[in-house]
PATIMAR-409286 format. One line per 8 residues: number of its first residue (from 0); their letters; for each residue x, y, z of C-alpha. Coordinates in steps of 0.001 Angstrom, whole numbers, plus 500000, padded with zeros to 6 digits. Layout:
BEGIN
NUM	a	X/Y/Z | ...
END
This chain:
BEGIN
0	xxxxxxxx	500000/500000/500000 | 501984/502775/498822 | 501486/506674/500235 | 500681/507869/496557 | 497534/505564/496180 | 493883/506243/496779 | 493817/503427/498906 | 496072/504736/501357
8	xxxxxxxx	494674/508191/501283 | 491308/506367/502310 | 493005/503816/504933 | 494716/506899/506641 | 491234/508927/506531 | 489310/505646/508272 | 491743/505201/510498 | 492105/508933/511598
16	xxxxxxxx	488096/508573/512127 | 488057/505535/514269 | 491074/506961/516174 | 489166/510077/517247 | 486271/507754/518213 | 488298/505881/520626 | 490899/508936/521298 | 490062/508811/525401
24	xxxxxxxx	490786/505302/525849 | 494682/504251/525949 | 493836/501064/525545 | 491400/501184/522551 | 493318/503591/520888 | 496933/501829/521276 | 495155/498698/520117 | 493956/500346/517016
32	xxxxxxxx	497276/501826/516010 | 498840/498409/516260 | 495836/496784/514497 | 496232/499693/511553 | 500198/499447/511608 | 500416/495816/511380 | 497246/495472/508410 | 499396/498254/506673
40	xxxxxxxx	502447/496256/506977 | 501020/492917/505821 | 499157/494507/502632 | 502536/493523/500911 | 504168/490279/502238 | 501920/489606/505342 | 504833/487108/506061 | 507481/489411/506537
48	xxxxxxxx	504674/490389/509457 | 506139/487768/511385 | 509695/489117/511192 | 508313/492400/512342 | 506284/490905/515223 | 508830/488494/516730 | 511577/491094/516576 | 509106/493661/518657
56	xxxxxxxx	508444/490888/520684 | 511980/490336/521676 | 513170/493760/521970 | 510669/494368/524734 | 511822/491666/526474 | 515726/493206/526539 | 514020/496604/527228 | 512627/494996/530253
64	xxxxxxxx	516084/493432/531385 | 518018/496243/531059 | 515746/498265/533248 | 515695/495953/535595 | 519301/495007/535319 | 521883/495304/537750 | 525086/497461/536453 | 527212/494457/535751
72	xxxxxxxx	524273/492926/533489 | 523045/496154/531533 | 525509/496649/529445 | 525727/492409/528490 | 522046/492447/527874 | 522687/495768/525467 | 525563/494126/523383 | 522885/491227/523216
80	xxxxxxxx	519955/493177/522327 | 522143/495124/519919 | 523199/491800/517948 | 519989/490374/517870 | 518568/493469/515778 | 521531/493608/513325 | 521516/489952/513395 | 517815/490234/512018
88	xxxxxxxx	519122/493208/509732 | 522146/491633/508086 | 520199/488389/507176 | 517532/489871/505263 | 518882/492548/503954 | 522694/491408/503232 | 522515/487650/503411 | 522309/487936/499461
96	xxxxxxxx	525679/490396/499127 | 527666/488851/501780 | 527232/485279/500036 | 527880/486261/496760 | 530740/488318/497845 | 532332/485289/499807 | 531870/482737/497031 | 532589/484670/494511
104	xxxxxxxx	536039/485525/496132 | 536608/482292/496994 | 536209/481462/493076 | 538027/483798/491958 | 541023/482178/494401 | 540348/478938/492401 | 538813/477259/495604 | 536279/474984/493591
112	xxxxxxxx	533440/477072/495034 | 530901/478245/492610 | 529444/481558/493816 | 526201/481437/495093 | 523710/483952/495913 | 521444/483297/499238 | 518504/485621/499512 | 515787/485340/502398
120	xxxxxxxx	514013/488384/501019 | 513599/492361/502202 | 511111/493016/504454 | 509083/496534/503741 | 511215/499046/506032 | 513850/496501/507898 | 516061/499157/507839 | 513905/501720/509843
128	xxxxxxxx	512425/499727/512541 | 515357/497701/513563 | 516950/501752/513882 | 513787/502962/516046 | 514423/500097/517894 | 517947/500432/518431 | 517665/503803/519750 | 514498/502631/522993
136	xxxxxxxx	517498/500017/523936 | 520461/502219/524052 | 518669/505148/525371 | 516945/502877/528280 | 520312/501338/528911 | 521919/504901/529280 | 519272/506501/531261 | 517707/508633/528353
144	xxxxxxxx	514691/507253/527903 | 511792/505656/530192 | 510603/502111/529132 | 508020/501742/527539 | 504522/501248/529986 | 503525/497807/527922 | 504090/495995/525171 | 501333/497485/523647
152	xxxxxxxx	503155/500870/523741 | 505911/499578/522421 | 504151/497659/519692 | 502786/500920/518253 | 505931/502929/518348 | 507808/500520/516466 | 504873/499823/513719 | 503180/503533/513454
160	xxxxxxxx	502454/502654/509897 | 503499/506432/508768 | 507068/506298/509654 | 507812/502266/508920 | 508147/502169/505159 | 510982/505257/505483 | 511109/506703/508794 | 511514/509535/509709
168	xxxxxxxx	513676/507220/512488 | 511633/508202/515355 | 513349/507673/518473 | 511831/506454/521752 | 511898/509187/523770 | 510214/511628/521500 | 507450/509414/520619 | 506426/507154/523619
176	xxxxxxxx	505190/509963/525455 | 502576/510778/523038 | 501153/507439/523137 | 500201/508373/526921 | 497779/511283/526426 | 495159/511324/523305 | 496765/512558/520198 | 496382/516318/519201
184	xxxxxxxx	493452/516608/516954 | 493559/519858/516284 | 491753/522223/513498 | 495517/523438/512706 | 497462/520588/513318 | 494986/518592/510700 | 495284/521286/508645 | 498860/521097/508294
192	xxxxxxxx	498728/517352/507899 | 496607/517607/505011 | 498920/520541/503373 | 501661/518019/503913 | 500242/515342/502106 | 499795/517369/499192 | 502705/518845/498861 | 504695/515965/499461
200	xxxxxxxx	502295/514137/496311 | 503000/517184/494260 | 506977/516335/494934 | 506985/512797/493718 | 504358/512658/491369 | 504513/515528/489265 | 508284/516505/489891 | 510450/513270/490618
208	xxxxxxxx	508098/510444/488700 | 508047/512006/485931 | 512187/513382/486061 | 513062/509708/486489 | 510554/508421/483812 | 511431/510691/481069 | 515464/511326/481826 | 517005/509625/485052
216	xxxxxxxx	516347/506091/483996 | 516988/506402/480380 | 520704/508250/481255 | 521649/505743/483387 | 520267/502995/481546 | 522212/503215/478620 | 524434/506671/478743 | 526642/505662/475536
224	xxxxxxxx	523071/506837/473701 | 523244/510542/474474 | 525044/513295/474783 | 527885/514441/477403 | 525293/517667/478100 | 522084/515162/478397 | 523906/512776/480562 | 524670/515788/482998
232	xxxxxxxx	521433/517141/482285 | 520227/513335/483950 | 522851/513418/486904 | 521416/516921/487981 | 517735/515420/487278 | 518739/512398/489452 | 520348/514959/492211 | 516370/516490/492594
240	xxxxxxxx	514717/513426/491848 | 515936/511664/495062 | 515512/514759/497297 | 511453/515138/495813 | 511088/511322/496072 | 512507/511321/499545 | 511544/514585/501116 | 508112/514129/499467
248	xxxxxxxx	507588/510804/501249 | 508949/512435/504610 | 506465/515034/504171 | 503738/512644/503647 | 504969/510885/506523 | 504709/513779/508663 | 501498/514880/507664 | 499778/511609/508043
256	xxxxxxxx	500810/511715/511383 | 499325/514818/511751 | 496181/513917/510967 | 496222/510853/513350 | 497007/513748/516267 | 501245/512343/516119 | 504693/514242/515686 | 507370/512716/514000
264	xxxxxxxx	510613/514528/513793 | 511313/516982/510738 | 513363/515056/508395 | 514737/517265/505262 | 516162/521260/505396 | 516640/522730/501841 | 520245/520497/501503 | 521177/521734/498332
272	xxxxxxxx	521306/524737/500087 | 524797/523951/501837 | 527982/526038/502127 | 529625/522742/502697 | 529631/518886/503192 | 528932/519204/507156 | 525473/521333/506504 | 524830/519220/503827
280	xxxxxxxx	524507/516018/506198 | 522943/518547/509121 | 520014/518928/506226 | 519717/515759/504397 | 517838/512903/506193 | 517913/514515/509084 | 517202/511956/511874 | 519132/509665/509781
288	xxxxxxxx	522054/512189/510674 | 521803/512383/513800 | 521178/509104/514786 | 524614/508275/513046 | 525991/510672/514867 | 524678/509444/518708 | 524765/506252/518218 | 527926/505501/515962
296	xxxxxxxx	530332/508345/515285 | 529995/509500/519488 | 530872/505933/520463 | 533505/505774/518240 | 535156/508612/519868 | 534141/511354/518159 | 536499/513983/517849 | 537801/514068/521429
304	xxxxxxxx	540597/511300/520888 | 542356/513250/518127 | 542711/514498/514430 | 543634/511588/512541 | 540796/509831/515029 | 538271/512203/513827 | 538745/511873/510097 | 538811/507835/510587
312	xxxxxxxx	535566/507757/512838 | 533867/510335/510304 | 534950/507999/507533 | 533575/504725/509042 | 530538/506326/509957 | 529963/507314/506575 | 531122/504156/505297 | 528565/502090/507512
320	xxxxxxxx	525781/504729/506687 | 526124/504038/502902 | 525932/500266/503675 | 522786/500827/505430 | 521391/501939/502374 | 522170/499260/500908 | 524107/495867/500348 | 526541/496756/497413
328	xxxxxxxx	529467/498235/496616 | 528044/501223/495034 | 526625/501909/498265 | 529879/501488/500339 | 531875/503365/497752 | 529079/506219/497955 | 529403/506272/501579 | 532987/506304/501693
336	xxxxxxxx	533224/509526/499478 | 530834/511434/501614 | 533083/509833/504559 | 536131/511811/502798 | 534349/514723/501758 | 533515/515252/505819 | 536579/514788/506774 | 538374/516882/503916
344	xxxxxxxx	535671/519581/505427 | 536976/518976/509297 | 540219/519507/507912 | 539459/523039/506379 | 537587/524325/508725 | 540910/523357/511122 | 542991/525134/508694 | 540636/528258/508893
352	xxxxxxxx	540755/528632/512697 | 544665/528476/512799 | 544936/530995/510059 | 542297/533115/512143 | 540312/533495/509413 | 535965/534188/510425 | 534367/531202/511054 | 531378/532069/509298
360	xxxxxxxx	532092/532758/505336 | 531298/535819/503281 | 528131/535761/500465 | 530991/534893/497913 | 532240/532574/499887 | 529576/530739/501200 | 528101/530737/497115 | 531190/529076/495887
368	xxxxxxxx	530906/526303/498940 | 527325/525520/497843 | 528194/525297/493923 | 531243/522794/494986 | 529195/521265/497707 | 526042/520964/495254 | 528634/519179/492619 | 530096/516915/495313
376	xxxxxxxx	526851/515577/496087 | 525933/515203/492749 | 528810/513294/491732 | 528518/510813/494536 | 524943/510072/493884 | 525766/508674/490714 | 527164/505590/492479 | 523727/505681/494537
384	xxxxxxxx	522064/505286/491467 | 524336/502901/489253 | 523527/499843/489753 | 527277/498579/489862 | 530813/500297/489272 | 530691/499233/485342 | 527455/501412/484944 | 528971/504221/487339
392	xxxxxxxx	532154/504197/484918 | 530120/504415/481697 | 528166/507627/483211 | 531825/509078/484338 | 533117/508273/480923 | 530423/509903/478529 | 530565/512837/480924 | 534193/513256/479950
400	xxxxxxxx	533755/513152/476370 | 532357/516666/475943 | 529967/516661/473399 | 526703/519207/473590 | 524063/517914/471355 | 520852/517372/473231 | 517839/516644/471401 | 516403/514843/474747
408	xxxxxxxx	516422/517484/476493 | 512634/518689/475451 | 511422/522011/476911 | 509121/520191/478863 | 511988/518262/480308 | 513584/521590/481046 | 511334/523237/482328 | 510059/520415/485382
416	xxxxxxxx	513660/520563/486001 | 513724/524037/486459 | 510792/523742/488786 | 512293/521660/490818 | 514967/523590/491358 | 513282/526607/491909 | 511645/525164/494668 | 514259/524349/496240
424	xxxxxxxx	516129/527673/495811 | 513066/530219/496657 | 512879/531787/499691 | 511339/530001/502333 | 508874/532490/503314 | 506933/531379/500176 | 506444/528067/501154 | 505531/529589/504972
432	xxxxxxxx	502851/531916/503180 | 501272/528965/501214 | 500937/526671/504141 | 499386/529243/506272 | 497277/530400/503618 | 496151/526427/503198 | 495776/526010/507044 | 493881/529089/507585
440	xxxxxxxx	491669/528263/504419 | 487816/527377/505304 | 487654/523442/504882 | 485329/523844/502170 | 488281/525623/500283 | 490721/523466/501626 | 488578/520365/500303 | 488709/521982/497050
448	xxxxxxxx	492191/522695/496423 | 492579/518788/497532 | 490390/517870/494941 | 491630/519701/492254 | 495336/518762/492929 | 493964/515457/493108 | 492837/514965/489437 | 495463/517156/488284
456	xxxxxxxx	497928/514587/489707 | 496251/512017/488587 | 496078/512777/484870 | 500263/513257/484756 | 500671/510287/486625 | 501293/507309/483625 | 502613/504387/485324 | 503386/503879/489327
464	xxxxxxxx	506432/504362/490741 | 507626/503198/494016 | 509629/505789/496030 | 512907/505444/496249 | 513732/504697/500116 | 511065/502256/499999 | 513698/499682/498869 | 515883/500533/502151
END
């Protein structure tokens, strides 16, 4: 059940109704967010239910132990807890690399091993609720975060169906306590829900479906059959057809939780935006970020054990974040240049303080950070997208060759680039004036703008497309 179907839309609208029905009973209203979350879930592969449910199951049971724990045994039954989810994580989602990586290696050594491929499937969102529940474990175990007040609570913070297929990565502490009171069904905050929705529709359907349909996937398909111009014309379509896949799912995320009376944490900041590397990752998938930072790069040691410790814990980080998106050597290699680019960043900004030069840049200076930061990222996210390093070298290789003809590039093309970049670049106090115009909007209005967008949407959407993060 994917967020850009009418059968979602309706789903989320029954299940806001029934929730406000039963909205003054914990009980009753826990029991419905589980019952929602878990029909939502199974709507795909209602057998990769099982994984989710046993793995909830068991994490509540460590939560439970570590509270109760005496010193000596917390941190044991952590390091357990903590193996058991990326246990769960690394067999379904990189049982299939790892294999073929070993036998394959092991062939290519002449070992009489053919390589073989092992594959238990991907459960919908793995990636996302193993993370959420990674963070109620280590933040119980450090003192952070209360445990949960039943299994039932726990239940629905792990499977709140808005935030399982691609987060945001709620953490424990900032979403358990709503589940105590009855949600916030407010005028406004519905409102806002509903402008959310829309706008995060209006980012995938009519600006990053139809990028990817008619110039992403045909550049990196085959690049040898265009131009050095188109091919760069595709990499910079690519570059805003991941941020309006992603940030329109977030946003549809975020509003459906909205309208259900939740608050999940903002997820996306303008990116492209950035002076440099650091603000980049401060902007993009936000609680992605950050729970990188907390829970890997701070336990690593951070920067407080040294300068060449810094640049190797920023690297690893990196390098493990690009292997959570996925299990391939695009990914790691992906990772591994934002990893550099971070630490090439730390190093600068080092330089800058012992030359005593202002800490915050000049408009010239900050504009010539973006263009080089906006290129950076660009560049790497051809790796994202190429299926494997041969593909990844053909895109590299037509973009040296220099040539300019570009009959692709059609002025509709063009121009739904140039939107999407616009929107990005305008000031924010646009966007600010259209949502409050939306939220203060009668509903009768408000129903009719929904309406309208709806069919409009409709009519330029061909063929589905699954979002992007949907696959991580």
């Amino acid at each position: 059940m994917s967020f850009q179907t009418l059968d979602y839309l309706l789903f989320l609208a029954a299940v806001a109704l029934l929730l406000r029905l039963v909205a003054a009973h914990r009980t009753a209203r826990l029991a419905l967010l589980v019952t929602a979350s878990y029909a939502f879930y199974a709507f795909g592969r209602p057998l990769h239910l099982l994984v989710l449910v046993g793995l909830t199951g068991v994490d509540w049971l460590f939560i439970r132990a570590i509270h109760r724990a005496r010193a000596a045994r917390r941190k044991l039954l952590l390091s357990a807890a903590v193996a058991v989810d990326l246990l769960v994580l690394a067999a379904f989602k990189y049982a299939a690399f790892l294999s073929g990586a070993v036998t394959g290696s092991l062939a290519a050594l002449g070992a009489g091993v053919e390589p073989v491929t092992i594959s238990l499937g991907f459960p919908l969102g793995v990636s996302f609720y193993v993370f959420s529940s990674l963070t109620c474990s280590i933040d119980v175990y450090r003192g952070r975060c209360e445990p949960p007040a039943s299994l039932l609570d726990y239940a629905a913070f792990v499977s709140f169906f808005p935030k399982i297929v691609a987060g945001p990565i709620a953490r424990a502490r900032q979403f358990l306590p709503q589940l105590a009171s009855p949600p916030d069904f407010t005028d406004a905050a519905t409102s806002h829900g509903l402008f959310l929705v829309l706008a995060g529709l209006v980012k995938k359907i009519a600006l990053a479906d139809f990028l990817g349909r008619n110039l992403v996937e045909r550049v990196f398909d085959a690049p040898q059959r265009y131009s050095s111009l188109e091919v760069l014309a595709g990499v910079y379509a690519y570059t805003f057809q991941i941020y309006c896949d992603f940030s329109g799912l977030t946003d549809i995320a975020i509003g459906s939780a909205l309208i259900l009376g939740f608050r999940l944490p903002r997820n996306f900041d303008l990116p492209y935006r950035s002076a440099d590397l650091q603000e980049f990752w401060r902007r993009w998938h936000m609680s992605l970020s950050t729970w990188l930072r907390d829970y890997l790069y701070v336990p690593l040691g951070g920067n407080r054990r040294g300068r060449a410790r810094t640049y190797l814990n920023l690297f690893l980080t990196m390098l493990l974040g690009g292997l959570w998106h996925g299990a391939g050597w695009t990914f790691l290699a992906w990772g591994g240049l934002h990893g550099l680019g971070l630490a090439a960043t730390r190093a600068v900004q080092r330089l800058r303080a012992r030359l005593g030069r202002p800490r915050a840049p000049t408009f010239a200076g900050r504009l010539l950070g973006g263009v080089l930061t906006f290129h950076f990222v660009a560049f790497c996210w051809i790796f994202f997208r190429a299926p494997d390093f041969d593909a990844a070298r053909a895109v590299l290789a037509k973009l040296g060759e220099g040539t300019t003809w570009a009959p692709n590039l059609t002025p509709t093309i063009l121009g739904v680039l140039g939107v999407a970049v616009a929107l990005h670049f305008l000031p924010r106090l646009l966007y600010e004036r259209a949502r409050a115009a939306f939220v203060g909007a009668p509903a009768v209005a408000q129903a009719a703008v929904l309406v309208a967008a709806g069919f409009a949407l409709a009519s330029v959407a061909t063929r589905f497309v699954p979002f992007i993060y949907q696959g991580f």
